[in-house]
C-alpha positions, -999 to +999 in steps of 0.1 A: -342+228-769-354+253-745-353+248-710-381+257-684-372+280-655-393+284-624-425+307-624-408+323-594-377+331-611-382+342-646-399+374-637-372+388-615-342+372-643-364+390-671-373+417-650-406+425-661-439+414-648-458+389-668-489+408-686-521+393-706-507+389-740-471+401-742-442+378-741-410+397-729-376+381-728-341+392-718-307+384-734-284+381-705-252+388-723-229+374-691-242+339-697-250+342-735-286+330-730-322+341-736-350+338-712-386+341-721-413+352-700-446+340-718-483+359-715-506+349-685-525+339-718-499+311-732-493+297-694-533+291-691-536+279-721-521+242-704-493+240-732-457+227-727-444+262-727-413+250-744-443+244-776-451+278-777-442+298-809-423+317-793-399+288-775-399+274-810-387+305-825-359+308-795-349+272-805-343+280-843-321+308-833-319+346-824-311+375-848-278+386-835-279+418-850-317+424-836-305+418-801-269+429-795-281+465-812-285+478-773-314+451-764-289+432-748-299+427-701-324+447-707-362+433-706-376+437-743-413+430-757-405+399-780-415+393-816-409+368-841-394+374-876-390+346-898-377+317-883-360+336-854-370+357-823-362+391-820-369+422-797-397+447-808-392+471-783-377+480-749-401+476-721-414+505-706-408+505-663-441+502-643 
């Protein structure tokens, strides 16, 4: 099951900051592990985070292929394709 990390952690581990709607994540190959950073929406929303689709999809497993196709330690936009998350795309710097 996923694990919560501090709110004054995960933006600095994912390396993004967290927007609106968009739930970015990192895959930090050195400790094989995925971290989530969910919207501004999905934390106001009052939800165990670890309940949110996109926790649930981390729980049923990553695409390998998705992620360690050069979206590994870097901070992606996240999706979710089937059962499993995946990176859409890289994030863009601010």
């Amino acid at each position: 099951m996923s694990e919560i990390v501090s709110a004054d952690q995960i933006e600095q581990i994912v390396g993004a900051p967290r927007t609106r709607n968009l739930h970015y994540g990192r895959a930090v190959s050195a400790e094989q592990r995925v971290y989530i950073l969910h919207s501004r929406r999905c934390v106001d929303s009052g939800i165990d985070l670890r309940e949110c689709p996109y926790s649930v999809a981390l729980d049923r497993g990553i695409d390998i292929d998705q992620w360690w196709a050069g979206n590994e330690d870097v901070p992606v936009v996240l999706g979710i394709r089937g059962p499993h998350l995946v990176p859409l795309r890289r994030c863009v710097a601010r």
